[in-house]
C-alpha positions in Angstrom: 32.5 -45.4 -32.9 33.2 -45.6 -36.8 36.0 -46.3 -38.7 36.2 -47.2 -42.2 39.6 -48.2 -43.7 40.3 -48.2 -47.4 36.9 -49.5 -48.5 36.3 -50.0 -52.0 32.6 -51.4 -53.6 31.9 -52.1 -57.1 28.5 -53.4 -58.3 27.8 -56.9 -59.7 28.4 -56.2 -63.1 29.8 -52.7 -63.0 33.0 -52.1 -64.2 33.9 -48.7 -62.4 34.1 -48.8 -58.6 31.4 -46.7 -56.6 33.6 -46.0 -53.9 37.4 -46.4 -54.0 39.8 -46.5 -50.9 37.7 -44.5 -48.7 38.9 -43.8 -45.1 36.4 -42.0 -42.4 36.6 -41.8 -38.8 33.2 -40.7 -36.7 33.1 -39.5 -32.8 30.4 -41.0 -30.9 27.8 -39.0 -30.7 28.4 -36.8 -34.2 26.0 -35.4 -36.6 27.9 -35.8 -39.6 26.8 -34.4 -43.0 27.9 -36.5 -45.6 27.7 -35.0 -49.0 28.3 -35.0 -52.8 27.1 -34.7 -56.2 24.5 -37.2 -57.1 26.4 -40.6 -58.5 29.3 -39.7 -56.0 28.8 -42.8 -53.4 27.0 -41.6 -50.5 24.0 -43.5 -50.4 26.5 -46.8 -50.5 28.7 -45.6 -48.5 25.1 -45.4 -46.1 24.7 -49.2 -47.0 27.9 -50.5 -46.1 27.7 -48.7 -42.8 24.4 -49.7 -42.5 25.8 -53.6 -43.3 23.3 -54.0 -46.3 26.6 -54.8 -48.0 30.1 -55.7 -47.4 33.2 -54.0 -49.0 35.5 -55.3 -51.6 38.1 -53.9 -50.2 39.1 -52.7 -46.5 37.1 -52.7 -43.7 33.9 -50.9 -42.0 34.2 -50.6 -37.7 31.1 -49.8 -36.5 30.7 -50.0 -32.5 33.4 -53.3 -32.4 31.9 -54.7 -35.1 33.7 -54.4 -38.5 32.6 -55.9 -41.9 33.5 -58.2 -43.9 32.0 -60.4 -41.2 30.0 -58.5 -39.2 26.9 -57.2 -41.1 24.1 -58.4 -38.9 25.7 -57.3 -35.9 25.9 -53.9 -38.0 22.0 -54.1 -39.2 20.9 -54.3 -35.9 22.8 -51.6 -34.3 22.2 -49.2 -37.2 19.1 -47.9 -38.3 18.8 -46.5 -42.2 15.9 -44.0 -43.7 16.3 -44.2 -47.4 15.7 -41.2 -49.8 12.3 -42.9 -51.4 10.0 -43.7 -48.5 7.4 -46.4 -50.6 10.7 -48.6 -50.9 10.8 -48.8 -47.0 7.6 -48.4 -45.5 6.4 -52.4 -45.6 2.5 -52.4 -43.7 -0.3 -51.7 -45.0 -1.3 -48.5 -42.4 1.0 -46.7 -40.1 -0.5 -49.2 -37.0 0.6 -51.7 -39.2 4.5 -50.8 -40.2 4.9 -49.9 -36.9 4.2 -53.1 -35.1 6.1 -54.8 -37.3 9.4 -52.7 -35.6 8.2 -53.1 -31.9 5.8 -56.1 -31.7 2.4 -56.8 -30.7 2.6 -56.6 -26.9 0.8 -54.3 -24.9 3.9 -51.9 -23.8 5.3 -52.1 -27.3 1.8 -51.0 -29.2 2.4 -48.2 -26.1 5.4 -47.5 -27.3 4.4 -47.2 -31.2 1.2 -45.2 -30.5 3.6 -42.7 -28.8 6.1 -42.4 -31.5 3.5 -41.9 -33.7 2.5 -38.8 -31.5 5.5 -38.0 -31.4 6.3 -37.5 -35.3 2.6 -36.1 -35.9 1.3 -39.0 -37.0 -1.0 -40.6 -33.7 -4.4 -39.2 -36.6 -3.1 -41.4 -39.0 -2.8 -44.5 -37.0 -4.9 -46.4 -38.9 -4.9 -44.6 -41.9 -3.5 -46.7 -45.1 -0.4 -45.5 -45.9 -1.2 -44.7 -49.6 -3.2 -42.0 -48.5 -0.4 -40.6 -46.0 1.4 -37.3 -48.0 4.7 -37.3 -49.0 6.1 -35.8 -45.2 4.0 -38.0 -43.7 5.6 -41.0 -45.6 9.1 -39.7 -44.6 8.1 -39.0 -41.0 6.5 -43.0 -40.7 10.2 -44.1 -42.0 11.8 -42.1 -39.2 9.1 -43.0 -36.5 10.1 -47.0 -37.4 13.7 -45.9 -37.0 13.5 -44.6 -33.9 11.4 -47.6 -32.1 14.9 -49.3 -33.0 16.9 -47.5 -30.7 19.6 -47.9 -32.9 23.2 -46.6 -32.0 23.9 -45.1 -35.2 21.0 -43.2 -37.8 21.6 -42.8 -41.2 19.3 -40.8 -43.2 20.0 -40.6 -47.2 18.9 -37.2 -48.1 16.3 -36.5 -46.0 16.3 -32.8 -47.1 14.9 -33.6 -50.6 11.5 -32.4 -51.0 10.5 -31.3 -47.9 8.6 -27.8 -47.5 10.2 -25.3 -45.5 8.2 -26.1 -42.4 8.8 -29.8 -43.2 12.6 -29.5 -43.1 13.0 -27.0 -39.7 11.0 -30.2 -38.4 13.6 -32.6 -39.5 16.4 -30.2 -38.1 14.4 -30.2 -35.0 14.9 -33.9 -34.8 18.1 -34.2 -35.8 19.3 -31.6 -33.0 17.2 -33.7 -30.3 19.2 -36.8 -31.3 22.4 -34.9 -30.7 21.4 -33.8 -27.2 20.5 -37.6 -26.8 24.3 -38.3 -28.1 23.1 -40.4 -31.0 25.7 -40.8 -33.8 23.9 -39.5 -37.2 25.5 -39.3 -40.7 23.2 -37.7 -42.9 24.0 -37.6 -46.7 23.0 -34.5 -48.7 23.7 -32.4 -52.0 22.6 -29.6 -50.8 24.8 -28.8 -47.6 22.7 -25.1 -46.7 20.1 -26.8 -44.2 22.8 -29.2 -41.9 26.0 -27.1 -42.2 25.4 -25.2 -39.1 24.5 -27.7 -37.1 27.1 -30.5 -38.4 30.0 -31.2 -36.3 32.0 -32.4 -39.2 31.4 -32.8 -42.9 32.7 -34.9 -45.2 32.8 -35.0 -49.1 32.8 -37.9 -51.7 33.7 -37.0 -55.1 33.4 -39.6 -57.7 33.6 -42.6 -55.1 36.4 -40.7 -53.1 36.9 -38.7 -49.7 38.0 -35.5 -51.1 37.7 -33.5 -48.1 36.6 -34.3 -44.5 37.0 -32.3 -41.2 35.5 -29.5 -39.8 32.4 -27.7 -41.5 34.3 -23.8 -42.4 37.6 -26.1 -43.5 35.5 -28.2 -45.4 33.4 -25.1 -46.9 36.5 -23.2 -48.0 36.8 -26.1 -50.4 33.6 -27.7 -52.0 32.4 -25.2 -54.7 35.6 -26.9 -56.9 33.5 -30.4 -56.0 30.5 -28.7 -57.4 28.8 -28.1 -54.1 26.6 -25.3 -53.5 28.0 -23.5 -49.9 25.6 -21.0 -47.4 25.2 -17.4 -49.4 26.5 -16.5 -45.7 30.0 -18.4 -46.2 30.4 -16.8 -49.5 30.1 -13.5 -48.5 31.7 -13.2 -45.4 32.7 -16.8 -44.2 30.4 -17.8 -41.9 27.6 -20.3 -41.1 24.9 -18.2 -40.2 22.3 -20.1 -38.5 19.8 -21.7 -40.8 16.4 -21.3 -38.9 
């Protein structure tokens, strides 16, 4: 499904590289948690996947389609929820930003109205989205994502700032996607509330792939790349089940 080769990016104008030789190989069908300190490449490394960018080095395979070259074939395959919801939602009420995903037509408003339902939001529908809360802004991002049907969901921290009952949602959705056999990579810094459910996790540390595999081989290893593992895999080295 995924395969990126020895991809390096640097920034117009930045001297260091954000990511340097990275290779990553993804199953269909994976939830894979992607994490790191802050600064360490994860939400490019979403971009490139997501063919907002091509590398400077190497190559990104997504579903036969690799980049350099291929980036709108990648765009509309993929489907990315950024960390900062008011930089992607684009209409002026939920109706609104909606619509502009499916279309106008009868069976497509259908099919927004029933998203919306779907992610709590079917009150709000034509509420502006200034007055929607902070939740509600993230779940109208991943409502819009959805109505792609995309092949491959990336969420960039998804986790940050969500309440407790906010975030067993998310994990909620993320597990129904994996039943659906969706391929997700889902960036974090804090690994606690996806390393149960992760089929593989991988770790970028200062632009690099330091580890990547399974999530207890992986764990054994990321405190000395400042990551934060489950109290449970501290004490007795296991992933106890987060909710």
């Amino acid at each position: 499904m995924i395969d990126v080769s020895s991809v390096s990016f640097t920034y117009a104008g930045a001297g260091e590289p954000v990511l340097d030789g990275v290779s990553l190989h993804v199953e269909r069908g994976a939830l894979v948690c992607l994490c790191g300190a802050n600064g360490s490449g994860k939400s490019t490394l979403l971009s490139l996947l997501a063919g907002l960018f091509s590398p400077v080095q190497g190559t990104v395979r997504v579903g036969g389609h690799s980049s350099p070259g291929a980036e709108r074939a990648l765009r509309a395959q993929s489907a990315l929820v950024l960390q900062d919801a008011d930089l992607q939602i684009i209409g002026s009420t939920v109706e609104e930003d909606l619509l502009l995903t499916t279309g106008t037509a009868g069976a497509a408003v259908a099919a927004a109205r029933g998203m919306a339902d779907r992610f709590g939001l079917g009150g709000h529908w034509n509420s502006p989205v200034q007055t929607l809360s902070y939740g509600q802004k993230r779940k109208l991002c991943l409502a819009a994502a959805a109505l792609r049907a995309p092949q491959l969901l990336l969420l960039d921290e998804p986790f940050s700032g969500l309440d407790y009952p906010a975030m067993c949602e998310l994990r909620g959705l993320l597990r129904h996607n994996a039943a659906e056999g969706l391929t997700q990579i889902v960036s974090v810094h804090d690994v606690e509330p996806l390393a149960d459910m992760a089929d593989t996790m991988a770790v970028l540390h200062k632009g690099r792939l330091a580890l990547d595999g399974a999530p207890e081989a992986v764990l054994e290893h990321a405190e000395a790349y400042g990551l934060r593992v489950p109290c449970s895999w501290r004490t007795n080295r296991t992933i106890a089940p987060w909710a």
